[in-house]
N, C-alpha and C positions, 0 to 999 in steps of 0.2 A: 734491471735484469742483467743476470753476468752473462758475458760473452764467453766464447770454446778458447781457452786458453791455447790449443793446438791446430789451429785452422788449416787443411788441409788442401792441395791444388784442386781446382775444379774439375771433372771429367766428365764427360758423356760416356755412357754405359751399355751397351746393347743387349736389349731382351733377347729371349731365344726366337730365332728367324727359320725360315723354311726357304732358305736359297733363293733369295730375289731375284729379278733378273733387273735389268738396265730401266725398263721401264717400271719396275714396281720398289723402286725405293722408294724412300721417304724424303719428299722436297722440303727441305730446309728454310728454306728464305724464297718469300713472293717473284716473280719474273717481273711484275709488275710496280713500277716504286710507290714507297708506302704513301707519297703525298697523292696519287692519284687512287690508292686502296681507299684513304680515306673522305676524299669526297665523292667516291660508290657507294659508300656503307654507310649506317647507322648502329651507332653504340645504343642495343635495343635492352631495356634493365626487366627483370623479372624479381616480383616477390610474394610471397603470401605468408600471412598473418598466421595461418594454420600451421605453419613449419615455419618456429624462427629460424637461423641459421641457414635456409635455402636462398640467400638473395644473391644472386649473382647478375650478370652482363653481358651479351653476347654483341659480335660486329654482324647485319646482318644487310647483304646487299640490298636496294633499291628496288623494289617491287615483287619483293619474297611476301609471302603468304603466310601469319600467323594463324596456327589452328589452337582450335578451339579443344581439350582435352577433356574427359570426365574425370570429378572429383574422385581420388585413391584414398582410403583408408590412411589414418596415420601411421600406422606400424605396418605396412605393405612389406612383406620379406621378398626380401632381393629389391631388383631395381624398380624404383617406382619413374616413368616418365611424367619430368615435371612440364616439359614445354617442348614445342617444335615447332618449324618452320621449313616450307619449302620453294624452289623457284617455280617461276610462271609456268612452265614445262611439267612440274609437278616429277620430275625424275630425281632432282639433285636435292638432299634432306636434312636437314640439323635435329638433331633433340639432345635435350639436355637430360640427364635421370639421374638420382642419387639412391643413396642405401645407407643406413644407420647403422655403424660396426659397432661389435663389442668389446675389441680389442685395437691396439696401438698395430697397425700395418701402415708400411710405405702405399702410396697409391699404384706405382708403380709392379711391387708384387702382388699386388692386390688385383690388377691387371694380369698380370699371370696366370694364375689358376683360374680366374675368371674365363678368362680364350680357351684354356684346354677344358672347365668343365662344361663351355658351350660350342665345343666344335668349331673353332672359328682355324681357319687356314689364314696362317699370318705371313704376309710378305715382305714385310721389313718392320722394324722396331729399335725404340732406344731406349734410354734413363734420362731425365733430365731433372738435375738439381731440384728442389722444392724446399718450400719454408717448413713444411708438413709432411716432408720426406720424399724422395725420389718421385718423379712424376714418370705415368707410362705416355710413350707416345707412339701410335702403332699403327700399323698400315694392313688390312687383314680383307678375307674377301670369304662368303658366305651368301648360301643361296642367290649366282648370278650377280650381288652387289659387291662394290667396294665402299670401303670402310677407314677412313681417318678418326682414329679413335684415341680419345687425350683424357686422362684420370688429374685428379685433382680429390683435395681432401680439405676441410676443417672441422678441425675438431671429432667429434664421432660421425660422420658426414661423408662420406665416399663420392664426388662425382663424376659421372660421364660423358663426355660430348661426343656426341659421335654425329660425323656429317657422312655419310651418302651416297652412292651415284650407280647405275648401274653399269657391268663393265663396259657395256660398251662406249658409254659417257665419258669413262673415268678421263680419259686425255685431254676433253675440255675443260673439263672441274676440279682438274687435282689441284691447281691452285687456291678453287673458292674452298675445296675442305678442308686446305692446310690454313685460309684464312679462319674459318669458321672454328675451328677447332684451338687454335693460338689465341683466338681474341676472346678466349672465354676468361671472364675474369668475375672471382667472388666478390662481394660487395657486405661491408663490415663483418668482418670474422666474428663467430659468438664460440663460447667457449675452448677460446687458447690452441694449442695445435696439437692434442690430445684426446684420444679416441677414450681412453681411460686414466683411473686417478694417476696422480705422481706424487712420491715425497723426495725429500730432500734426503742424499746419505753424505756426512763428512766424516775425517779422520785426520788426526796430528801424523804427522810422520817429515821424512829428507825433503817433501812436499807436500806443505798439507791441503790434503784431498774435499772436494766438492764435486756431490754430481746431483743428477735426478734418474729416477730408475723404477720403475710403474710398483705400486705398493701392493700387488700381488707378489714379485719374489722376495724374498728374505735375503736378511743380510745375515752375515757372520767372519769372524776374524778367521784371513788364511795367513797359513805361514809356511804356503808352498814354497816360497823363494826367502832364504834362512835368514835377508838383512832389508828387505823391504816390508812396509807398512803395508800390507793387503786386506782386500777384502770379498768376499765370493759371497755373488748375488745367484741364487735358486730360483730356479720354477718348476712346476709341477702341473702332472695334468689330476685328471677328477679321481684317478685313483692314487694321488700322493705319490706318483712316480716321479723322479725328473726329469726335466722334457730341455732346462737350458740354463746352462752352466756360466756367470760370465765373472771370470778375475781380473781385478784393478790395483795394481801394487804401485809404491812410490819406494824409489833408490834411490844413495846418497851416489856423485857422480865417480866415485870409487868406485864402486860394490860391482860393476860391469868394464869388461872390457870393449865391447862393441855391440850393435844391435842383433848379429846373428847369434851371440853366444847367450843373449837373454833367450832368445828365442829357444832355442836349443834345451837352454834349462826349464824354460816353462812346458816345451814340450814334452820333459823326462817325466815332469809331475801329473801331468792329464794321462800319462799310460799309466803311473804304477796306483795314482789317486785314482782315478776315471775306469781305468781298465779301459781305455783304449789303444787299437794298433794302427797306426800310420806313419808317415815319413815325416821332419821339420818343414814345415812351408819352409821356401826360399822367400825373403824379404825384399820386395821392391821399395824405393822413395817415392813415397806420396804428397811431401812438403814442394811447396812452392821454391825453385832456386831463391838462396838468398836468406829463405826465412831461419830467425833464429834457435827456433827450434826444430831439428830435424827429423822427419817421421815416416818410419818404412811401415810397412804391411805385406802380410801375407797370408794365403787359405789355403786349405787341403780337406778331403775327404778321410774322416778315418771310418774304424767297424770299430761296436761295443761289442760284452762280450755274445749277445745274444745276436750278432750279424745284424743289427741295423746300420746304416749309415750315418755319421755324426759329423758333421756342419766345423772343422778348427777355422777358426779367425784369429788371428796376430794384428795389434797394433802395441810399436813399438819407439815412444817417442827420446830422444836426447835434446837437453834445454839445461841452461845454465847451470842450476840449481839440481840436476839430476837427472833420471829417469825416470818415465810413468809407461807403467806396460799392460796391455789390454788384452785380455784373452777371452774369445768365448768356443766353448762346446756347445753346441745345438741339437738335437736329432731331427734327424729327417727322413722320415716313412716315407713308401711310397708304396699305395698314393697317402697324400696328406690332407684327408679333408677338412682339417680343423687348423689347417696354416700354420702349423708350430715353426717350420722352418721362418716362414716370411716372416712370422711372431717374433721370434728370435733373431734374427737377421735386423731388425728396427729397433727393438730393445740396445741389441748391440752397438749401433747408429747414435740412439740417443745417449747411451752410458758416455761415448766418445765427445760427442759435440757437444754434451753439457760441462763436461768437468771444466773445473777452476780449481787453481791454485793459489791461493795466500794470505 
């Protein structure tokens, strides 16, 4: 398997939050040390024959209560509750539910529109890294409970843990949620880390290009930037519009003087190509100090011509052998009930982290 030739510093990322206060953030790390978390708990495993792909794991303390659920239909739309557990009290809750996507989304945005189209009051939230894309991890509170609520994904596979408590518990049990929800772990991945197909796209050029990129958009030769090897992947929605634009060009280490002046030129081509109006993102470093290839980034909102809102992202790498510069267009309705942004936004994630050069 090839590795991201452009490996990027690791960040934590915060979802959109509703003003936490002191006590409704999100605990990070146990109070309690992990050698004594784990002679509390039991690593409890879940699986059924009827859903390959749902095997997963839970940590669950010492005298919680497994219930017993009714059997759901295989193609149950939205979340189906595969399992749960509660304490002796019967206040504090774990379940686990999953949902079959149709499309490649980060778990993390997928969490997003999720909270808003189910009213959820969220009190604190982050990103956290994932093999299968951003993970949500979120703190939210609904009907009188609180909510420790952690997204995960494999494959076409959506899952959610959600533990529990009602508010007025929360201060004894924000612990066991943040355990109950961290200890969830899948158990043998079935089909890759892909919600939908992927192919393979390469090209010769000052570096030659490898990526993977879902084999709904199309490819085709650009030559927005007049001395790189490019090439502009498309997508579209049901009526053949496009919905999400993304360019990958390779430069010889000539052809640019710096990382804001690609930028700059790629953003000339998205207005006069695109018909869009916005400003150049400003470019931050994203590369690890050190690393030999250096890699900035940057986003903005722009308008098409029809006043929607449209998603720029910049990635702009320098490495020995040249430049590789990433650009995507996305739109973004609002509201979006078909996720093209988040669509978009993970497409754009993947194009990044697959590519290889050589």
């Amino acid at each position: 398997m090839r590795q991201a030739l452009f490996p990027l510093a690791v960040t934590v990322l915060l979802l959109t939050a509703s003003g936490a206060g002191a006590a409704e953030r999100l605990m990070t790390e146990p109070v309690t040390p992990r050698a004594e978390i784990a002679a509390g708990h039991s690593r409890v495993p879940y699986g059924d024959a009827r859903r390959p792909g749902t095997n997963f794991s839970v940590l669950i303390p010492h005298g919680w209560t497994t219930h017993a659920l009714p059997p759901r239909a295989e193609e149950t739309e939205g979340l189906a509750v595969l399992a749960a557990w509660s304490a002796p009290d019967g206040d504090v809750r774990l379940e686990v539910a999953v949902q079959r996507m149709r499309r490649e989304l980060a778990p993390a945005d997928w969490m997003v529109e999720w909270l808003k189209a189910n009213d959820w009051q969220v009190l604190d939230a982050r990103r956290l890294p994932g093999a299968a894309g951003a993970q949500g991890d979120v703190l939210a509170e609904r009907a009188g409970r609180v909510h420790r609520l952690r997204s995960y994904k494999s494959g076409d596979l959506m899952f959610l843990a959600d533990a529990s408590v009602s508010r007025d518990g929360f201060a004894a049990a924000e612990e066991t949620l943040f355990i109950a929800t961290e200890g969830f772990r899948l158990e043998g991945l079935i089909g890759g880390p892909y919600a939908e197909p992927m192919r393979e796209a390469a090209w010769d050029g000052p570096i030659p290009a490898w990526l993977l990129v879902p084999a709904a958009w199309t490819m085709a030769q650009d030559d927005r930037l007049p001395r790189a090897a490019g090439r502009q992947f498309t997508a579209t929605d049901a009526g053949g519009r496009p919905v999400g634009l993304i360019y990958v060009g390779t430069l010889a280490p000539q052809a640019a003087t710096d990382h804001a002046a690609l930028a700059a030129a790629v953003a000339e081509t998205l207005r006069t190509r695109q018909d869009l109006t916005f400003d150049t993102p400003t470019l931050d470093r994203a590369s690890a100090p050190g690393a030999t290839a250096e890699v900035q980034t940057g986003s903005t909102t722009a308008v098409n011509r029809a006043g929607v809102p449209v998603r720029v992202e910049m990635t702009i790498v320098r490495e020995p052998r040249g430049w590789v510069v990433f650009a995507l267009a996305g739109t973004r309705p609002d509201p979006d009930p078909y996720l093209i942004d988040a669509a978009n936004r993970r497409v754009f994630e993947i194009v990044r982290g697959s590519f290889g050069g050589g």
